[in-house]
C-alpha positions as CSV (number, residue, x, y, z in Angstrom):
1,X,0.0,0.0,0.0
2,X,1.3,3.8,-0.5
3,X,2.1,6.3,1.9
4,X,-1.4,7.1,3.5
5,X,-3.1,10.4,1.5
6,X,-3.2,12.3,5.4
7,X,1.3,11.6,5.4
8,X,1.4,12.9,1.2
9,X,-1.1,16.2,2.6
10,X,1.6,16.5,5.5
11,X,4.2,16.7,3.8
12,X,3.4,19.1,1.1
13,X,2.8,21.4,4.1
14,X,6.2,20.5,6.3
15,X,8.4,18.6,3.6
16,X,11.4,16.7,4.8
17,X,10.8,17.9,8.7
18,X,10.2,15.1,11.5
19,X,6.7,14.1,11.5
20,X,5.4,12.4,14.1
21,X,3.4,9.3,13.8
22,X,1.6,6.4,15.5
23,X,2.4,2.7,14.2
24,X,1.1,-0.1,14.7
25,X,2.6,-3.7,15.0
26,X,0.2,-6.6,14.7
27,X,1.9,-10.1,16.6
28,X,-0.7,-12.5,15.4
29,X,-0.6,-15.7,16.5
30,X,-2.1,-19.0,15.6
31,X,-1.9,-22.2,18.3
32,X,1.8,-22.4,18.5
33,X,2.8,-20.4,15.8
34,X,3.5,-16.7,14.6
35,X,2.5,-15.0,11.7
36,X,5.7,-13.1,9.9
37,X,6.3,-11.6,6.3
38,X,9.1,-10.8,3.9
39,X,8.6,-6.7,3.3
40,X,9.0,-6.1,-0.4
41,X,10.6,-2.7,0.4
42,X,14.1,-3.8,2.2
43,X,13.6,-8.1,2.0
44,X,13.0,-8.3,6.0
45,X,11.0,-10.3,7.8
46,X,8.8,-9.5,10.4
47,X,5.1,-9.1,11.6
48,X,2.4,-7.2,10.1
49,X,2.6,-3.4,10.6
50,X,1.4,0.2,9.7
51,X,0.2,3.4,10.3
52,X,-3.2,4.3,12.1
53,X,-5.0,6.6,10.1
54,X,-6.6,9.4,11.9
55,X,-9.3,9.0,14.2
56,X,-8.8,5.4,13.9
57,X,-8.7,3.3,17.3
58,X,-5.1,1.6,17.2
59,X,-6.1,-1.8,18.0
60,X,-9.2,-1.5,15.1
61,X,-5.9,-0.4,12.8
62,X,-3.6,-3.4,14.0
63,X,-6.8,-5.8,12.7
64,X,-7.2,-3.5,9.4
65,X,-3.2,-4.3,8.5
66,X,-3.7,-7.8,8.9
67,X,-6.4,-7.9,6.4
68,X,-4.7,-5.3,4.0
69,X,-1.2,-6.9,4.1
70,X,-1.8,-10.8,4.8
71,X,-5.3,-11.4,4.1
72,X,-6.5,-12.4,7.5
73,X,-8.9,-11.7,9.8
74,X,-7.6,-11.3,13.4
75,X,-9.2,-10.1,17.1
76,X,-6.5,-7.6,18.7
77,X,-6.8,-9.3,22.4
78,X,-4.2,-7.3,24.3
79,X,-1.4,-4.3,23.7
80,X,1.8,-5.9,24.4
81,X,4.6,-3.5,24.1
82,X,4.8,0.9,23.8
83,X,7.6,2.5,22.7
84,X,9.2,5.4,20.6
85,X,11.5,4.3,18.1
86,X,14.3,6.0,16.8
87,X,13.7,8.5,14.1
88,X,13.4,7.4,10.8
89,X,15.1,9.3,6.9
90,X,13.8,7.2,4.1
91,X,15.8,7.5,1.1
92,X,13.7,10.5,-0.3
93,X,14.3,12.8,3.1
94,X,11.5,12.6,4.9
95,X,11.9,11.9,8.7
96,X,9.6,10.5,11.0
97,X,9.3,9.7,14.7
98,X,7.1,6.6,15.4
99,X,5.3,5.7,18.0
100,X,4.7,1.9,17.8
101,X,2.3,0.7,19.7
102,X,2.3,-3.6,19.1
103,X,-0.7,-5.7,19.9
104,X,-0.7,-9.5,20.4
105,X,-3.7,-10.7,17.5
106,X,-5.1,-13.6,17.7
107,X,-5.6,-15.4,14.1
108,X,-10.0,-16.0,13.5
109,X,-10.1,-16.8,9.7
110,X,-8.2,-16.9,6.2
111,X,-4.8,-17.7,4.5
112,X,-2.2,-15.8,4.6
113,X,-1.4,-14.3,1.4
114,X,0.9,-11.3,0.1
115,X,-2.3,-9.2,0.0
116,X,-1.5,-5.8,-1.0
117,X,2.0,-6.0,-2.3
118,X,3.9,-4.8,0.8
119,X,4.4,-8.1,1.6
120,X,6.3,-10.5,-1.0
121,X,5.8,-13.7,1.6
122,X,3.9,-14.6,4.3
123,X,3.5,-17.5,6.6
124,X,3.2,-19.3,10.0
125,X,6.1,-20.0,11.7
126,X,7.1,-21.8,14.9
127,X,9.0,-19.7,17.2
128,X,11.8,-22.3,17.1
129,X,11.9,-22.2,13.6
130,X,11.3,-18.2,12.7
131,X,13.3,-17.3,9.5
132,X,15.7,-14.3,10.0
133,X,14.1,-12.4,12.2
134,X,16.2,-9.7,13.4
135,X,16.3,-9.2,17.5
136,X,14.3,-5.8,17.5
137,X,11.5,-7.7,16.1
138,X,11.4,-10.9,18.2
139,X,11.3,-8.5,21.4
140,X,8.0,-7.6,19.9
141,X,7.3,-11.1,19.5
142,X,8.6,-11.8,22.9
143,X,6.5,-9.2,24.5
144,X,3.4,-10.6,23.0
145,X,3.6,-13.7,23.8
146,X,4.6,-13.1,27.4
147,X,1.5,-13.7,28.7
148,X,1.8,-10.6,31.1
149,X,-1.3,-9.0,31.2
150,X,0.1,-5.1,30.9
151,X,1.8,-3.7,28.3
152,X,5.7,-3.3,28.5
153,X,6.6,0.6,28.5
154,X,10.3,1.6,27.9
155,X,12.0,4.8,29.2
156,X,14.0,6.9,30.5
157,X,16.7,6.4,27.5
């Protein structure tokens, strides 16, 4: 999917300066398994994820990705893990700030397809046998899967 038509309206008003924005990380799990993807942008793999339009609940945008990117329908049951991530410059200039804000999903119908074309795989994945996964993303993982029942805030960095 392209940059959301709110971000393009931004940015012919501020440019290149650090925008602000709130993310959303879908952990969507299935039995014993995870749900990960191949990004089509930089070949990573990790879970479903994207911005929350405005006015839109977080947890009701976490669900919408999931549909959007991999075809699924999903139930956001709890928010696992807040944090600020460090800023972002994409290759054209623009900077943002994200707030990501990852929910643990839990998987109700559908196969996982490359759905929109952000995506070039997608599948389910036992957590002993996650392809390459980098660290930052299986402390997302982690935290979803916890089982704690709040949400793990980081600070004070």
């Amino acid at each position: 999917m392209a940059t959301p038509d709110f971000v393009v309206s931004l940015r012919e008003r501020i440019g290149h300066a650090p925008l602000p924005l709130v993310g959303v990380t879908a952990v969507i799990v299935r039995g014993d398994e995870v749900l990960v993807g191949r990004r089509a942008d930089n070949g990573a793999w990790q879970c479903v994820s994207g911005i929350v339009d405005p006015g839109e609940e977080p947890a009701d945008a976490a669900v919408r990705e999931a549909l959007e990117e991999a075809g699924i329908v999903v139930r956001a049951t709890r928010l696992a893990l807040v944090q600020q991530l460090d800023r972002i410059t994409y290759a054209n200039g623009d900077q943002v700030d994200y707030l990501d804000l990852v929910f643990r999903c839990e998987w109700l119908s559908g196969d996982p397809h490359p759905a929109d074309g952000e995506l070039t795989e997608v599948d389910w994945f036992a957590l002993s046998a996650l392809p390459d996964v980098d660290d930052f993303h299986r402390r997302k993982i982690a935290a979803a899967l916890s089982g704690e029942a709040s949400a793990v805030f980081f600070g004070g960095r």
